[in-house]
ZAMARGU-4260 file (C-alpha; in steps of 0.2 Angstrom, whole numbers, plus 5000, padded with zeros to 4 digits):
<rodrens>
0) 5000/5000/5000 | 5006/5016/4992 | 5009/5031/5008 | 4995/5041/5000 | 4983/5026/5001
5) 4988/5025/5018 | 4982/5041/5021 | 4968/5042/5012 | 4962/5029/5025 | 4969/5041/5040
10) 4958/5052/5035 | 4945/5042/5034 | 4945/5037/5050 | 4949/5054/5056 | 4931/5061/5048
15) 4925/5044/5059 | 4930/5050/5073 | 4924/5066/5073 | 4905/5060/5067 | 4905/5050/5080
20) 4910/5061/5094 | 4903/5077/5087 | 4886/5069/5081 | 4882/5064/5098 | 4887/5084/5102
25) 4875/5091/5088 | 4861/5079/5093 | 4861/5085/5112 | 4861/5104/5106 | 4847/5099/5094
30) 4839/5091/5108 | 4839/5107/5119 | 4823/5111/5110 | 4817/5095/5106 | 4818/5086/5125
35) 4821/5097/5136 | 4804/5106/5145 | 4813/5117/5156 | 4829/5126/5160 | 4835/5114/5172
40) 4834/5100/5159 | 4843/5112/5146 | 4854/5112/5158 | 4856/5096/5161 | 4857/5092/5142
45) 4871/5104/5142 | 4881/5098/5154 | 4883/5080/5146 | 4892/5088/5134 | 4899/5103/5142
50) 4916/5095/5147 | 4918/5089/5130 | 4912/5098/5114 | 4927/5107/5112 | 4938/5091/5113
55) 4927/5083/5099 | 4929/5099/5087 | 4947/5093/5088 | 4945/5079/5076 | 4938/5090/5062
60) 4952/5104/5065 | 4967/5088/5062 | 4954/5080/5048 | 4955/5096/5039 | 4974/5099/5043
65) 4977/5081/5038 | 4970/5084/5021 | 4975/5101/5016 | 4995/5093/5020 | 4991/5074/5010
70) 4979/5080/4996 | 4983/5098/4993 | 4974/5097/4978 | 4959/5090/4984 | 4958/5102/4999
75) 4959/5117/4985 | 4945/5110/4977 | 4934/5107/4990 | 4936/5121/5001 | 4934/5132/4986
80) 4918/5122/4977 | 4909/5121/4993 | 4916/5138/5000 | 4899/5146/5007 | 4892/5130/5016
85) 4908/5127/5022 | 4909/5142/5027 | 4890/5141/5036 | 4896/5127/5045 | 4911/5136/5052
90) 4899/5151/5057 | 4890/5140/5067 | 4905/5132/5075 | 4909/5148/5082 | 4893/5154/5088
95) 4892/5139/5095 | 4908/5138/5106 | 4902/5156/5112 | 4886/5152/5115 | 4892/5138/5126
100) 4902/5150/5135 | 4891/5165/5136 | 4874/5157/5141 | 4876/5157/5160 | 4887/5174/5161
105) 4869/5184/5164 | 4855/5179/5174 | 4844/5187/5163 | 4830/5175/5155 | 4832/5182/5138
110) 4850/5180/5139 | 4850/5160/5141 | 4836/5158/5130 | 4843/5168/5117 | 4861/5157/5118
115) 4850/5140/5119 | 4841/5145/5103 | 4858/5148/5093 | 4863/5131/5103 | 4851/5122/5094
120) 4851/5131/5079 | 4871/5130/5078 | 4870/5112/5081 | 4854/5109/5069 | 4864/5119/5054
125) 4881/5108/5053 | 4873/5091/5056 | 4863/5094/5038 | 4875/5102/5031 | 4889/5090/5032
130) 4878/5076/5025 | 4876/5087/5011 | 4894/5090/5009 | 4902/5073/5011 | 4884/5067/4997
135) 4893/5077/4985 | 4912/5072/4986 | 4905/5054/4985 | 4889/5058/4971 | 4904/5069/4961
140) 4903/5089/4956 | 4907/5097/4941 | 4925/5098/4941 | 4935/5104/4924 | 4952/5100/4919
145) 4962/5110/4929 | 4955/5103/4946 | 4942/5117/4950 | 4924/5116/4954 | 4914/5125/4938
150) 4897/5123/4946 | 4883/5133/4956 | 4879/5134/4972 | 4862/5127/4967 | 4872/5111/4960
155) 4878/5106/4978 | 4858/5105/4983 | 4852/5089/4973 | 4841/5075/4978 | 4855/5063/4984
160) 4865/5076/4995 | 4850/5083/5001 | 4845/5064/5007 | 4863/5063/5013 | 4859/5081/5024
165) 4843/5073/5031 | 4853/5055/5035 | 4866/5063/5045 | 4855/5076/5054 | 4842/5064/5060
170) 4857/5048/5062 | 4868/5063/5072 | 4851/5066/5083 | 4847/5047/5084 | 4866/5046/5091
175) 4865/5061/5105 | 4848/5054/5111 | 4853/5037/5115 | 4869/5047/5124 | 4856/5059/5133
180) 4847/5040/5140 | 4868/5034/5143 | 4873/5050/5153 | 4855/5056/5164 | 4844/5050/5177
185) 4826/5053/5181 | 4812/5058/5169 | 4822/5064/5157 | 4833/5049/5153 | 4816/5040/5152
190) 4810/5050/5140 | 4825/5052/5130 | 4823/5033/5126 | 4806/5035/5120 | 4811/5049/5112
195) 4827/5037/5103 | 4815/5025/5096 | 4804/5038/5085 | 4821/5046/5078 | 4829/5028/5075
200) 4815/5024/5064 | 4815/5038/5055 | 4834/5039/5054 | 4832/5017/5045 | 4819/5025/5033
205) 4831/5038/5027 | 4848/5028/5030 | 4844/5015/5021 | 4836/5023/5005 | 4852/5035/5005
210) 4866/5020/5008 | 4856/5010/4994 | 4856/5023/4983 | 4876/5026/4987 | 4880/5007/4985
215) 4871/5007/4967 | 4878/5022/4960 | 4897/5018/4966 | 4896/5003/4977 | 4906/4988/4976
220) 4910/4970/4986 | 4918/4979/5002 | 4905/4994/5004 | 4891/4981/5002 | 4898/4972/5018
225) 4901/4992/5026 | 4882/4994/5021 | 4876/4978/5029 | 4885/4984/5043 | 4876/4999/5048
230) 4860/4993/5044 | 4861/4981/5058 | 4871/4989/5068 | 4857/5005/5068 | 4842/4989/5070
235) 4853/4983/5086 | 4855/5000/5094 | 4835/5002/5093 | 4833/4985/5098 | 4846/4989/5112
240) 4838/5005/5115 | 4823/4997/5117 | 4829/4983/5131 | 4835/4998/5142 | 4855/4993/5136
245) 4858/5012/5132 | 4879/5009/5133 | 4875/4994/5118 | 4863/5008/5112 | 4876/5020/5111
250) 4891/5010/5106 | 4879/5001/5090 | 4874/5020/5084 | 4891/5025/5085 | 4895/5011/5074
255) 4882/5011/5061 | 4889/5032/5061 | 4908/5022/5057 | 4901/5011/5046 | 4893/5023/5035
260) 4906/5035/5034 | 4919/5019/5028 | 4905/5014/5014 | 4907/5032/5007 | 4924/5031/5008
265) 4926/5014/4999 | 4914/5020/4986 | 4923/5034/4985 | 4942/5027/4983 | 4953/5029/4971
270) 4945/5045/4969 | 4946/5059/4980 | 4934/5071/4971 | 4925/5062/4955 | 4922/5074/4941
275) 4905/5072/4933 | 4910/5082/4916 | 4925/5069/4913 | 4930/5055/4922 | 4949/5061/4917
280) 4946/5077/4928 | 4942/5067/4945 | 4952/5070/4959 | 4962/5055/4964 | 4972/5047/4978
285) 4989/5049/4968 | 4985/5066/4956 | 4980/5074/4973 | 4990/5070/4986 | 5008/5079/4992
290) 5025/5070/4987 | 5030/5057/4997 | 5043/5065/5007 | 5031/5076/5014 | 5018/5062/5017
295) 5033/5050/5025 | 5036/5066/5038 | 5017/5066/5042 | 5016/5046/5046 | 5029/5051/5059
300) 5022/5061/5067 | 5005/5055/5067 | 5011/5044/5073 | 5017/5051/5087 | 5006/5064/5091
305) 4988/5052/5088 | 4990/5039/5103 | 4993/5055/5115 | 4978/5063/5109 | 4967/5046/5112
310) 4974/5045/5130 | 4970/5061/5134 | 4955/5061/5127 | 4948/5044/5133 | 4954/5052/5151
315) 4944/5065/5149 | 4927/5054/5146 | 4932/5044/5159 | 4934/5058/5173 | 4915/5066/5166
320) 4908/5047/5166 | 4892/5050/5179 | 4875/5052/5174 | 4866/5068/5181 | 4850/5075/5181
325) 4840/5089/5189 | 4845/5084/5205 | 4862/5089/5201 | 4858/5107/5196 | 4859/5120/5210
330) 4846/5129/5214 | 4854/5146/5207 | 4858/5137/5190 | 4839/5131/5189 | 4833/5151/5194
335) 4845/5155/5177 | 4861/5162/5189 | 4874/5150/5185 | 4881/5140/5175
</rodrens>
């Protein structure tokens, strides 16, 4: 296996990584509106994440660093093509962050509700969004001979990324509500499992027209198995959900996310961008990616740098491990005081 292979596959299972950990992340913000009934649950919502969110964000910064430094060419072309919802998406990551930050710095009622409304919204926008974006690097864009994108804006919305958008935004939910059941107590982890059931079912509807779709269009032997995969693995989570198992619950929607995101990339390889004006213009793993030298430098020091990252991350879940509920909220939080 050639080094740009290798880390066409990094990248991978960076973008894995940071669905999984950031789709449960949107699907609590977007739950803030859809679950909670009071302050003290938005509250408690945002503190299952609170400790974290800012740790998962890290897997798209070194996903996008990865492949601006492996596939230069490919970076150029799809941060260019897709520049204004990209750019969406990082507008929201931002207001987000502060939003997180600012909500409890007044005690003002309009003030919270104000920051839990962008909470939702910010968390609402990306989750569509990035299923649109990663439809159409698998579906293709019009790419011309010189490695830019000659579409519209308009091109980007079609049928198959928008059913991409509306599989990662309700999977993404799916996800964060069986972590909600995982990390609460009470009324509200009761509710957030009834609550997983109606979404799972409505995320298999979608998920599967959208995978089946992919696998027809582009598929082959090993994305067939990846497909197989998530479509059981999304069944056993309900299933799971269902028996109360909400760790099981949480660990099979994490891997029918994983599953997904390595059947769009095994559809996707050896390309890295198809054209759909001539196949000749598509993006690939070896007319995109850096020289080998530079691509030898980055193994080292991914490899390196990756396992300290896991530790410390994995520490960090680990220390924030408890459930809590609206018992665990102070009197003064719950009046809208603190954070």
């Amino acid at each position: 296996m050639e080094l740009h292979d290798v880390w066409f596959v990094l990248i991978a299972v960076l973008w894995t990584g940071y669905f999984f950990l950031e789709g449960f992340d949107f699907g609590v913000g977007i739950l803030t509106k859809l679950l909670a009934r009071n302050r003290p649950e938005r509250r408690v919502l945002i503190n299952t994440i609170g400790p974290v969110w800012d740790g998962n964000e890290v897997w798209l910064l070194t996903a996008g660093g990865a492949t601006f430094a492996a596939f230069p060419e490919w970076y150029a072309t799809l941060f260019s093509g897709f520049y204004l919802p990209l750019l969406v998406i990082l507008v929201c990551l931002i207001v987000r962050g502060v939003a997180f930050e600012y909500r409890a710095k007044r005690p003002e009622e309009n003030w919270q509700r104000n920051w839990e409304t962008a909470i939702f919204w910010t968390s609402l926008i990306p989750a569509f969004l990035w299923g649109v974006a990663f439809g159409n690097i698998v579906r293709g864009v019009k790419i011309d001979q010189h490695f830019e994108y000659v579409g519209t804006l308009a091109d980007l919305f079609n049928p198959y990324a928008l059913l991409g958008g509306l599989v990662t935004l309700t999977l993404f939910t799916f996800h964060g509500t069986v972590f909600t059941a995982l990390k609460t107590v009470g009324e509200i982890r009761l509710r957030a499992r009834k609550l997983a059931l109606w979404v799972g079912l409505v995320t298999s509807v979608l998920a599967v027209g959208f995978l089946v779709w992919t696998q027809a269009d582009s598929g082959d032997g090993k994305s067939l198995v990846a497909l197989i995969v998530a479509v059981v693995a999304l069944v056993a989570a309900l299933v799971a959900n269902q028996a109360g198992r909400e760790g099981w619950s949480f660990a099979l929607s994490g891997l029918t996310i994983a599953a997904s995101v390595a059947m769009l990339f095994l559809s996707l390889f050896p390309n890295v961008m198809p054209s759909t004006l001539n196949g000749d213009w598509s993006l690939t793993v070896t007319n995109a990616s850096s020289s080998p030298y530079t691509l030898k430098i980055m193994t080292w020091c991914a490899a390196i740098a990756t396992p300290l990252v896991l530790l410390y991350q994995s520490w960090t879940y680990w220390v924030f491990r408890k459930r809590i509920g609206t018992q665990h909220i102070a009197p003064d939080a719950a009046a809208g005081s603190a954070h």
